[in-house]
C-alpha positions as a Markdown table, in Angstrom:
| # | Residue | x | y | z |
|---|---|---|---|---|
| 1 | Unk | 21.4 | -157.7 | 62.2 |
| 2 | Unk | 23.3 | -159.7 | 64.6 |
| 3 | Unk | 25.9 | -159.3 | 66.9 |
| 4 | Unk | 29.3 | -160.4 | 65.1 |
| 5 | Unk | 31.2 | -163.4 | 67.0 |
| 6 | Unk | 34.7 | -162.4 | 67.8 |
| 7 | Unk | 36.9 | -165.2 | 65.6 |
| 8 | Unk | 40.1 | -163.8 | 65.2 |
| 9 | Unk | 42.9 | -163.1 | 68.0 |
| 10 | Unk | 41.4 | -159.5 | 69.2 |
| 11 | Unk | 43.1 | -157.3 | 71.4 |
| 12 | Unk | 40.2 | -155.4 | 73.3 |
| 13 | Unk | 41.1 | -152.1 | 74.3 |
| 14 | Unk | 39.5 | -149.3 | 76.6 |
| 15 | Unk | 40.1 | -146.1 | 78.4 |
| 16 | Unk | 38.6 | -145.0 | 81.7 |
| 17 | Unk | 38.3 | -141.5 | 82.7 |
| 18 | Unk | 37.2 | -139.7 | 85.7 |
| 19 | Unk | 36.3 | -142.6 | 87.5 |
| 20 | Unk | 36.6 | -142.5 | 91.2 |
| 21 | Unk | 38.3 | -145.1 | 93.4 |
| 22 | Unk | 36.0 | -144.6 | 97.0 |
| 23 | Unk | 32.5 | -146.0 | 95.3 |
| 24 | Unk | 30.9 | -147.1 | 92.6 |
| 25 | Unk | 33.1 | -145.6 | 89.6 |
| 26 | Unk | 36.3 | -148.6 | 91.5 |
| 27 | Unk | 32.9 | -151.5 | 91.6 |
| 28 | Unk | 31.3 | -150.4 | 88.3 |
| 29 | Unk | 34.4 | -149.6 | 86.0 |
| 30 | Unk | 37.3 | -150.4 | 87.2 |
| 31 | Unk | 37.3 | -153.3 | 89.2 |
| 32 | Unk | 35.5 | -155.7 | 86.1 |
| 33 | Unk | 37.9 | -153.9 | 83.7 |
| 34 | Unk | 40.7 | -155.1 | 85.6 |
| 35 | Unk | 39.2 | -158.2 | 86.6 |
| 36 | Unk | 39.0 | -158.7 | 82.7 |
| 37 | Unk | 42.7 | -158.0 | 81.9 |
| 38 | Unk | 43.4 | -161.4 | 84.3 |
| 39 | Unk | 40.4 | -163.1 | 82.8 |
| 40 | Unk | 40.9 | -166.3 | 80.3 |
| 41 | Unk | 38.0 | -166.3 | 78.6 |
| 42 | Unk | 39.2 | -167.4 | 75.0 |
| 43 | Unk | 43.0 | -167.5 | 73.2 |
| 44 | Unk | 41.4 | -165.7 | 71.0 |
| 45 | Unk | 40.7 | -162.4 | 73.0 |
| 46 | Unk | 43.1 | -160.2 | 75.3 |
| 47 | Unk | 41.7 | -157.7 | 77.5 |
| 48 | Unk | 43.6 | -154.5 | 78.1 |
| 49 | Unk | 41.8 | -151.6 | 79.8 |
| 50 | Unk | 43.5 | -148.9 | 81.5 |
| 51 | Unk | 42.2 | -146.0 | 84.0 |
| 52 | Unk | 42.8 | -142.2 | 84.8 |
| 53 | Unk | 42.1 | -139.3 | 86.0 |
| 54 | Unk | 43.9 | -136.9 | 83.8 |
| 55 | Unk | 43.5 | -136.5 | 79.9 |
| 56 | Unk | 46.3 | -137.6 | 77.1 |
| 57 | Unk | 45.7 | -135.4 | 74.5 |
| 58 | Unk | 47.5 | -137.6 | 71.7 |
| 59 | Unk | 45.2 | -139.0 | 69.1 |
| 60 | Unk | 47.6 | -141.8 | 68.6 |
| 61 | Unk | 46.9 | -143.1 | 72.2 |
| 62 | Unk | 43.4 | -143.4 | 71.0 |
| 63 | Unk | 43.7 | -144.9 | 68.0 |
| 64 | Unk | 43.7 | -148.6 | 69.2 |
| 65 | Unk | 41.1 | -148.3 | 71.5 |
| 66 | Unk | 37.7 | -149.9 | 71.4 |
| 67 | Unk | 36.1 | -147.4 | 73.2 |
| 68 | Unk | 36.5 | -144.6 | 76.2 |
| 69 | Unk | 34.3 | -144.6 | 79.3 |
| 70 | Unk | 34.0 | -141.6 | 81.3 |
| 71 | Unk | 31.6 | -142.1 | 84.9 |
| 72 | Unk | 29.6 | -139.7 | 86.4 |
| 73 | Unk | 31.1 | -136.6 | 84.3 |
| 74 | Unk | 28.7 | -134.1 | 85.1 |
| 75 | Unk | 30.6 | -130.6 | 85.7 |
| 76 | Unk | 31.1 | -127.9 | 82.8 |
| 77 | Unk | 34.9 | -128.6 | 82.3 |
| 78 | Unk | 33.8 | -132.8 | 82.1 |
| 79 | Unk | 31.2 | -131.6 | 79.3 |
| 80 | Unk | 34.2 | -129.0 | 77.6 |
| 81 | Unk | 36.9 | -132.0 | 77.9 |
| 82 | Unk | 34.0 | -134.5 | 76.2 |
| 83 | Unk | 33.6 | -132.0 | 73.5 |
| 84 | Unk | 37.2 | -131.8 | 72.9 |
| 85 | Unk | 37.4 | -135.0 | 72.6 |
| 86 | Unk | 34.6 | -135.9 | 70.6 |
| 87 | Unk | 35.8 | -133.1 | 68.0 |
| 88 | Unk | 40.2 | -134.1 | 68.0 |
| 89 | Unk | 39.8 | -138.0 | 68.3 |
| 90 | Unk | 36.2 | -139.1 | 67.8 |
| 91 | Unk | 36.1 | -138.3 | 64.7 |
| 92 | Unk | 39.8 | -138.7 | 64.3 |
| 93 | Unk | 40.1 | -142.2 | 65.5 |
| 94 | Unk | 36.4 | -143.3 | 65.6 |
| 95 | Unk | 37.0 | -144.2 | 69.0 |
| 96 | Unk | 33.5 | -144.2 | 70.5 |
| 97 | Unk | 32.6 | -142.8 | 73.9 |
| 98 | Unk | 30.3 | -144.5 | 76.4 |
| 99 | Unk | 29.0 | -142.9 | 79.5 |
| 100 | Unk | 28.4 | -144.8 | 83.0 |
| 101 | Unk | 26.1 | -143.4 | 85.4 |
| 102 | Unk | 24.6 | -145.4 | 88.4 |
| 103 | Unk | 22.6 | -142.1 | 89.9 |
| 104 | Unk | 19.3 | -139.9 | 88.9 |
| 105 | Unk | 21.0 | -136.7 | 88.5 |
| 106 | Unk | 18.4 | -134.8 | 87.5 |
| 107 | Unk | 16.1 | -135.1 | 90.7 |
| 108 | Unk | 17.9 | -135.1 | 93.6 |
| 109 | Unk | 15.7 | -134.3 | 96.8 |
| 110 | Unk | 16.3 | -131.0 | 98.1 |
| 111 | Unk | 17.6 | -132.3 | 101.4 |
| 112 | Unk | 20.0 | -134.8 | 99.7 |
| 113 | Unk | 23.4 | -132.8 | 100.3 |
| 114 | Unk | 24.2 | -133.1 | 96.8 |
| 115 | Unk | 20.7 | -131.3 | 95.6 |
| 116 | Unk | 22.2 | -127.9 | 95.5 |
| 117 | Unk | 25.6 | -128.9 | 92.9 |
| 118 | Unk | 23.7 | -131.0 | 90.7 |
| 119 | Unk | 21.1 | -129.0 | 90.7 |
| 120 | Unk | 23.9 | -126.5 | 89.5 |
| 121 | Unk | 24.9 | -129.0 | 86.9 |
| 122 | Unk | 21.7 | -131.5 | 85.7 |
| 123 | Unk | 21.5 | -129.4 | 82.3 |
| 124 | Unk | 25.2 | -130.1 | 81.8 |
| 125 | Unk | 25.2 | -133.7 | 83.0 |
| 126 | Unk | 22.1 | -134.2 | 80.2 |
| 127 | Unk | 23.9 | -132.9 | 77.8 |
| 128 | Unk | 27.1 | -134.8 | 77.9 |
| 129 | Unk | 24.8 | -137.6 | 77.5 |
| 130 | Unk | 23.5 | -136.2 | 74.2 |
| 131 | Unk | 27.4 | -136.1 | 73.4 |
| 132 | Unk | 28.6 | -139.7 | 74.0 |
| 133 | Unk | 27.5 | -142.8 | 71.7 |
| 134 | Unk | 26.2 | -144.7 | 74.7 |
| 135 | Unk | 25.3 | -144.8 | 78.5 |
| 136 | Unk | 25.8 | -147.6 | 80.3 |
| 137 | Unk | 23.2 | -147.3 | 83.7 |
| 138 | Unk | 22.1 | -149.3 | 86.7 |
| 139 | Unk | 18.6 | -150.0 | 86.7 |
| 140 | Unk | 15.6 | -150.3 | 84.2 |
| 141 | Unk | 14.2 | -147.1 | 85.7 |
| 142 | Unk | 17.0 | -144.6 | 85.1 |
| 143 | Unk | 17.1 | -146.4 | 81.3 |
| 144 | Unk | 13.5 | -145.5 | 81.2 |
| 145 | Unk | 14.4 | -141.6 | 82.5 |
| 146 | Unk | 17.4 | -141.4 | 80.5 |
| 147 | Unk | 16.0 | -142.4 | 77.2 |
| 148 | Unk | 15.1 | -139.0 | 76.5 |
| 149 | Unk | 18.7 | -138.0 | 76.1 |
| 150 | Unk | 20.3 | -141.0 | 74.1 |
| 151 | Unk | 18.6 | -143.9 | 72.7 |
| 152 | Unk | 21.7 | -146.0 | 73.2 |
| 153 | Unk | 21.4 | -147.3 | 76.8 |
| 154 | Unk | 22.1 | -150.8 | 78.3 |
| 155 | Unk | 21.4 | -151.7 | 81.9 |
| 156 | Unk | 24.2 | -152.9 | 83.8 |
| 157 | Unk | 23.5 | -154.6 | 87.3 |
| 158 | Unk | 25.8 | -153.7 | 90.1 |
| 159 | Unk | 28.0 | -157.2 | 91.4 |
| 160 | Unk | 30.3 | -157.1 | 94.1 |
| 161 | Unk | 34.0 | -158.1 | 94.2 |
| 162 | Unk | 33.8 | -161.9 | 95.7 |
| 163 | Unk | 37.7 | -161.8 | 96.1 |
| 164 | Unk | 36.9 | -158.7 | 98.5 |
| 165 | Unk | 33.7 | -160.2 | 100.4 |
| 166 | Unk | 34.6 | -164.1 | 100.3 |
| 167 | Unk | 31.7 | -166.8 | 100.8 |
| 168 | Unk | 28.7 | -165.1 | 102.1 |
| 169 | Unk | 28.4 | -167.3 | 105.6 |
| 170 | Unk | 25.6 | -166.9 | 107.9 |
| 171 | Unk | 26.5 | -166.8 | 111.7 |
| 172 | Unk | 23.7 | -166.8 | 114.6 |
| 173 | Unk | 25.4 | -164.4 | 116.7 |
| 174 | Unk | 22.5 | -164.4 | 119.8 |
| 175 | Unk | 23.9 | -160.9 | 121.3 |
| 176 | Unk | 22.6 | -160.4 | 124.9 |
| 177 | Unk | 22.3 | -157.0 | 123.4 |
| 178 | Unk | 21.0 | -157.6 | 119.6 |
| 179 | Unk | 22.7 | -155.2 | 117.2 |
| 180 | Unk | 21.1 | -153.2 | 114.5 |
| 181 | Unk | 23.2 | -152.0 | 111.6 |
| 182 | Unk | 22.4 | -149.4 | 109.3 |
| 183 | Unk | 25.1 | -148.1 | 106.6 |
| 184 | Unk | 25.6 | -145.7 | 103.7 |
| 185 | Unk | 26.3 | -142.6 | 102.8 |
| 186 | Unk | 25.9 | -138.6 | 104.1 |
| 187 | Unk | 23.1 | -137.9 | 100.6 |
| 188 | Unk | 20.8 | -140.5 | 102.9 |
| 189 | Unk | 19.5 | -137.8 | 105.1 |
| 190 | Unk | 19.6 | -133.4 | 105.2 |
| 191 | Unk | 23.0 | -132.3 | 106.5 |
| 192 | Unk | 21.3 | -128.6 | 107.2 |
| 193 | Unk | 19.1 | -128.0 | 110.4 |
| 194 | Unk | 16.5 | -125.8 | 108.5 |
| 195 | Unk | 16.3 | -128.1 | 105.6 |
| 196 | Unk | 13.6 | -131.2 | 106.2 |
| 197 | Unk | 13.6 | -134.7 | 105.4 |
| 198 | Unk | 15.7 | -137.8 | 104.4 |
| 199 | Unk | 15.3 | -141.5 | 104.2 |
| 200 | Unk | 14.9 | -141.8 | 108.0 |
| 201 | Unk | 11.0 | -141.1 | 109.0 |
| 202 | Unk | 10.6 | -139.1 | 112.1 |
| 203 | Unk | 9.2 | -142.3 | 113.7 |
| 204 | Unk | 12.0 | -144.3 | 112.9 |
| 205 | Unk | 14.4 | -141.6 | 114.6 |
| 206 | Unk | 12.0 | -141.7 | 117.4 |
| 207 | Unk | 12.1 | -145.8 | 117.7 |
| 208 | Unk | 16.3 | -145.3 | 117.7 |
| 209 | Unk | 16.4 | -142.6 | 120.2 |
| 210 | Unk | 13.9 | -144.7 | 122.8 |
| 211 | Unk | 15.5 | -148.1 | 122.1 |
| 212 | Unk | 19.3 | -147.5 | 122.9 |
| 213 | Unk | 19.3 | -150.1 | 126.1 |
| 214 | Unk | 17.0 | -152.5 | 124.6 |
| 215 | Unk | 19.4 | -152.9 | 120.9 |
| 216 | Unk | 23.3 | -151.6 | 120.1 |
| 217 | Unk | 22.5 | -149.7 | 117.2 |
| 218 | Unk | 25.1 | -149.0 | 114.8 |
| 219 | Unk | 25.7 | -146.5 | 111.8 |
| 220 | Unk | 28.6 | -146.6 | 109.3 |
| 221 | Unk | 29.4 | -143.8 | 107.2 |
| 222 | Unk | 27.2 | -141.0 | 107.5 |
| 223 | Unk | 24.6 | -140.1 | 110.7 |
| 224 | Unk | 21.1 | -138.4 | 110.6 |
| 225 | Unk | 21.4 | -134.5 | 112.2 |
| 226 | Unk | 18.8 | -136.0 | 114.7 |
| 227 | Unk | 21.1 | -138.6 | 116.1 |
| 228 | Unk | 24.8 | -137.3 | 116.3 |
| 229 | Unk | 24.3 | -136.1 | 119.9 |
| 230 | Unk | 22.9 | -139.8 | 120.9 |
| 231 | Unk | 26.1 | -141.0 | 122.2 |
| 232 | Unk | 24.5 | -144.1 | 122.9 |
| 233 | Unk | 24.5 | -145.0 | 119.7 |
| 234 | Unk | 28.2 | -146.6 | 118.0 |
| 235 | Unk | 29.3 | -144.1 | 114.9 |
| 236 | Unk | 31.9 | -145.8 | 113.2 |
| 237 | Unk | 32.3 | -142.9 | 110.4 |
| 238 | Unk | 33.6 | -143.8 | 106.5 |
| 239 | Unk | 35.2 | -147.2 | 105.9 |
| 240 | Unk | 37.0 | -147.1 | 102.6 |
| 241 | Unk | 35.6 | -150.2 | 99.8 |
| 242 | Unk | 38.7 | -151.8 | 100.4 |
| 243 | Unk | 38.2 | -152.8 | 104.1 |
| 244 | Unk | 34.6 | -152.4 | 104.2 |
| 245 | Unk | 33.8 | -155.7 | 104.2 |
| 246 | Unk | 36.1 | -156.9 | 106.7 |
| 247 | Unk | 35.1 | -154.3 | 108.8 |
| 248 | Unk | 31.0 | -154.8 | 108.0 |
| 249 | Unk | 31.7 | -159.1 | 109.1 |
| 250 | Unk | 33.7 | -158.0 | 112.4 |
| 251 | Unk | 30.9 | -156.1 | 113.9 |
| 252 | Unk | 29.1 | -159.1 | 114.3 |
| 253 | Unk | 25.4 | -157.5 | 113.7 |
| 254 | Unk | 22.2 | -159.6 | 114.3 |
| 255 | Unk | 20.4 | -157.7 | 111.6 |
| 256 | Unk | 20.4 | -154.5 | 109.3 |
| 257 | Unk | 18.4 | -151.7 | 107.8 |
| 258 | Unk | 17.9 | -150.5 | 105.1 |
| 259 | Unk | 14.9 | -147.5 | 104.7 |
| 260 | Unk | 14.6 | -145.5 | 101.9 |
| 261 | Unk | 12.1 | -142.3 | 101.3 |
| 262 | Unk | 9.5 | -142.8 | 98.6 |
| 263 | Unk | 10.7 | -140.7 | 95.7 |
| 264 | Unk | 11.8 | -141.2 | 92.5 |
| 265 | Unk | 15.6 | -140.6 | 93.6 |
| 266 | Unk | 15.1 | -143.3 | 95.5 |
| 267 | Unk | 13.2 | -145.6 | 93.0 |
| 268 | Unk | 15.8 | -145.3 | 90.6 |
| 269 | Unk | 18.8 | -146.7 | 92.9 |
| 270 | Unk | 20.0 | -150.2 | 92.6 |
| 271 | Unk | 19.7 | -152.7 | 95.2 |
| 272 | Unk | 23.5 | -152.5 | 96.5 |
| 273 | Unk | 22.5 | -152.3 | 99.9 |
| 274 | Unk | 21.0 | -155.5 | 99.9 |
| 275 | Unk | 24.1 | -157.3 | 98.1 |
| 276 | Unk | 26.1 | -155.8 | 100.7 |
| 277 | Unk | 24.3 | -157.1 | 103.2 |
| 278 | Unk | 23.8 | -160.1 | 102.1 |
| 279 | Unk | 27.3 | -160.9 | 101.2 |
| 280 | Unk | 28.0 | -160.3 | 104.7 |
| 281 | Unk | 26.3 | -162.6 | 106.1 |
| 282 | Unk | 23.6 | -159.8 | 107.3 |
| 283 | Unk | 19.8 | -160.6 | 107.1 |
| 284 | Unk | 17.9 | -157.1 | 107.2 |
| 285 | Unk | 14.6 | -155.1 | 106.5 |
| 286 | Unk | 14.5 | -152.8 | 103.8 |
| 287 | Unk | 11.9 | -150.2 | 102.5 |
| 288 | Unk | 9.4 | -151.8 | 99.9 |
| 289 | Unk | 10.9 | -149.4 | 97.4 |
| 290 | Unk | 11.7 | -150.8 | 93.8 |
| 291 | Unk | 15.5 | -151.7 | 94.2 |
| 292 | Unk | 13.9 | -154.0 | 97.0 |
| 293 | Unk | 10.8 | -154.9 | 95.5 |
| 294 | Unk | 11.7 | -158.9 | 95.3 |
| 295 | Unk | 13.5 | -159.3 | 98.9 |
| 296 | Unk | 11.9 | -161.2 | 101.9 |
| 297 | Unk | 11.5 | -158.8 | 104.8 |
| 298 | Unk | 10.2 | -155.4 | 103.2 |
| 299 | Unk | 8.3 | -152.6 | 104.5 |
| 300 | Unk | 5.8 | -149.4 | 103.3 |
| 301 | Unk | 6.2 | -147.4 | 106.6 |
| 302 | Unk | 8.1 | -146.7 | 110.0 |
| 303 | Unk | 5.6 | -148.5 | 111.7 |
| 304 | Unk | 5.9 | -151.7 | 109.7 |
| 305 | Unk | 10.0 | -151.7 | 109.9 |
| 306 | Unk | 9.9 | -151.1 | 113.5 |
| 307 | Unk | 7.2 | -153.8 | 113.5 |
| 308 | Unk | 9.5 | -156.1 | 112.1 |
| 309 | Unk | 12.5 | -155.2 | 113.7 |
| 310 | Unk | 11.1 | -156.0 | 117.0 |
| 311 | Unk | 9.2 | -159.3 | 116.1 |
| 312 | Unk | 12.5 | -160.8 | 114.3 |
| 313 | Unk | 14.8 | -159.9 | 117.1 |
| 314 | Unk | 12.6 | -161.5 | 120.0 |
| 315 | Unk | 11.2 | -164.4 | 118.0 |
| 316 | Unk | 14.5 | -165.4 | 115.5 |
| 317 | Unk | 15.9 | -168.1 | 118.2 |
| 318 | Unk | 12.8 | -169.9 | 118.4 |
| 319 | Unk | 11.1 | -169.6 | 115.2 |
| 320 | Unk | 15.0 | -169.2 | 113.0 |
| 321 | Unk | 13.4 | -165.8 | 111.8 |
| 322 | Unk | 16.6 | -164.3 | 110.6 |
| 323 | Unk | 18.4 | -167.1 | 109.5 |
| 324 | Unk | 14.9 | -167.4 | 107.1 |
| 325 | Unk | 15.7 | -163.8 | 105.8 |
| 326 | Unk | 18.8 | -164.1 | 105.4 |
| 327 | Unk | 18.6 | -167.7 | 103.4 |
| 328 | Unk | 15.6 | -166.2 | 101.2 |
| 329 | Unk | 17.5 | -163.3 | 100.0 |
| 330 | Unk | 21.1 | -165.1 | 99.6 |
| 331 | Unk | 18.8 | -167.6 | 96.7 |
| 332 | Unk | 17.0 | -164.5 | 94.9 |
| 333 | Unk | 20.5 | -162.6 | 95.1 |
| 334 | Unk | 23.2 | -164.9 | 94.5 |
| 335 | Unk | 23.3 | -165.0 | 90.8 |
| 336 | Unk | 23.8 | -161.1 | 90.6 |
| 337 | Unk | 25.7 | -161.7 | 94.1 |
| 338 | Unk | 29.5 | -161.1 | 92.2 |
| 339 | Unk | 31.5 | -160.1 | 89.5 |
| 340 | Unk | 33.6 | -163.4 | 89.8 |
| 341 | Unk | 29.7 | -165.5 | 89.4 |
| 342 | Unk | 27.6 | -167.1 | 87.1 |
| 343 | Unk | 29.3 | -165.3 | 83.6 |
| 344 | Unk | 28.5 | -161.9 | 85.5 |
| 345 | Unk | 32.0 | -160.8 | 83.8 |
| 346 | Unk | 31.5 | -161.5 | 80.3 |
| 347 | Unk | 27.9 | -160.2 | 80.2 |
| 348 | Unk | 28.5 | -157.0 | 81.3 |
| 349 | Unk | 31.0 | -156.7 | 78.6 |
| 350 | Unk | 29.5 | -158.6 | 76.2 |
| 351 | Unk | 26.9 | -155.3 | 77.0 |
| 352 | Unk | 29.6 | -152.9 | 76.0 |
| 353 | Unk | 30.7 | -154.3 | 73.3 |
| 354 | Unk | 27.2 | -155.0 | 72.1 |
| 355 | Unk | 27.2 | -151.2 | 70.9 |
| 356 | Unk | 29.4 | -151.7 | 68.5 |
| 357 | Unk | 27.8 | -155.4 | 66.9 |
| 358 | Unk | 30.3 | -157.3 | 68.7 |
| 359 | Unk | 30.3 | -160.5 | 70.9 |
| 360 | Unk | 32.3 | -162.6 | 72.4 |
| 361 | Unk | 32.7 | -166.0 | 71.4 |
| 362 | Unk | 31.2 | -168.9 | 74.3 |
């Protein structure tokens, strides 16, 4: 059966629950749901979402809506309050419940920081998935891995807000000093001394730790145990979404990282980095590692990114080695780029509402 064209004037409602504001629930749920509500796609339809982090328990507010979303619920009071509501309103209202989830919960390496409280709650994480109607995920690869826990699942690319990141502008900055970028979060690497491993290789660390006069290397957001005491190297600690870009375009950086460590963790991620960087004007090297598979500069080992790293930073002004990188990945990425590009908007809700045999009319 097909999906039914909306005809009539439709009022399309949704909740969002337990969505933070410092990541991806803001770019993956709130941000297009708001970006919707401004959004003239047809007379015929009106967007109305609405967000928060605590719970109305009136059926009546529920009534109206076309669904709920909850992200990244994963504790034993997210799983009680999805209950709750499945058995008061769900039922109730037929109000359905979708889950969004950008992560592999349920295999977090042991020196990710976050190994030891999912690991604590991966069996009641799966199960609010049993509970909802649908999950909404990032990749193909955590569809595949989640299957096993609800066979309603749609993939739902990550964008980035263009009216955040502007017109992704490449500059040849030629730094006397050439300045290496790398960015993310504290789960990249162990945060405990007698606990191995992360997604930088010991001969990567090694590379940083030797090549502080030759390149300004820089690290937003979190920094590797191994390197904190390198004062040689520029820590610029968390930048909150909203200023991040701003802040990522100032620094004026000749070319990022990105390396990953080969697990399935890893494999399952989406390729954010890479819009990021991109968007930013940022040509980089990133781990051959499936959210990178397609990009221009990519790399298996330590040896290979350093390789790279030092060939495209002596030979970019005469052979335009960056600016090559940089152009490659801006014309594989740019459809998928934003949330304001190329329908990006509609599609991802023409995903959600796809559950329920709808679609909106062209």
């Amino acid at each position: 059966m097909g999906k039914k064209i909306i005809k009539t004037p439709t009022t399309l409602m949704h909740h969002i629950y337990l969505a933070d504001m410092a990541g991806c629930g803001y770019i993956r749920c709130i941000f297009p749901s708001m970006l919707l509500s401004q959004y003239n796609h047809d007379s015929r339809v009106h967007f109305m979402p609405s967000y928060g982090m605590h719970w109305i328990n009136d059926p009546s507010y529920y009534k109206n809506l076309l669904f709920m979303m909850f992200q990244r619920s994963a504790t034993d009071e997210q799983l009680k309050l999805i209950k709750h509501c499945k058995e008061h309103f769900r039922i109730k209202t037929k109000t359905p419940m979708l889950y969004e989830i950008d992560d592999l919960l349920i295999d977090i390496p042991e020196w990710n920081f976050a190994n030891e409280y999912y690991k604590k709650y991966s069996k009641t994480a799966t199960e609010i998935m049993k509970e909802v109607d649908a999950i909404i995920v990032s990749t193909n690869k955590l569809k595949e891995i989640y299957s096993q826990y609800n066979s309603k699942i749609e993939v739902q690319p990550n964008h980035l807000p263009k009216s955040f990141w502007g017109d992704p502008i490449y500059n040849v900055y030629n730094n006397k000093k050439p300045k290496i970028l790398w960015a993310g979060s504290g789960n990249h690497f162990s945060s405990d001394k007698n606990i191995k491993g992360g997604d930088f290789g010991n001969n990567l660390l090694n590379f940083i730790h030797k090549t502080t006069d030759v390149y300004e290397w820089h690290l937003i957001g979190g920094c590797p145990l191994e390197l904190k005491n390198n004062d040689k190297i520029i820590k610029h600690g968390w930048i909150d979404i909203f200023n991040y870009p701003n802040y990522l375009k100032s620094l004026n950086i000749d070319l990022g990282i990105a390396p990953l460590e080969q697990n399935l963790f890893n494999e399952c991620k989406s390729n954010i980095k890479a819009l990021e960087y991109t968007a930013a004007g940022i040509p980089a090297i990133y781990t051959d590692i499936y959210p990178y598979k397609n990009l221009t500069s990519i790399a298996k080992t330590d040896e290979e990114m350093i390789s790279k790293i030092e060939y495209n930073l002596t030979n970019h002004i005469k052979n335009d080695s960056l600016k090559n990188i940089w152009e490659n990945d801006y014309k594989k990425l740019k459809d998928i780029l934003f949330w304001e590009n190329n329908n990006n908007l509609i599609k991802y809700y023409n995903r959600l509402i796809g559950f329920f045999g709808l679609k909106l009319p062209k």
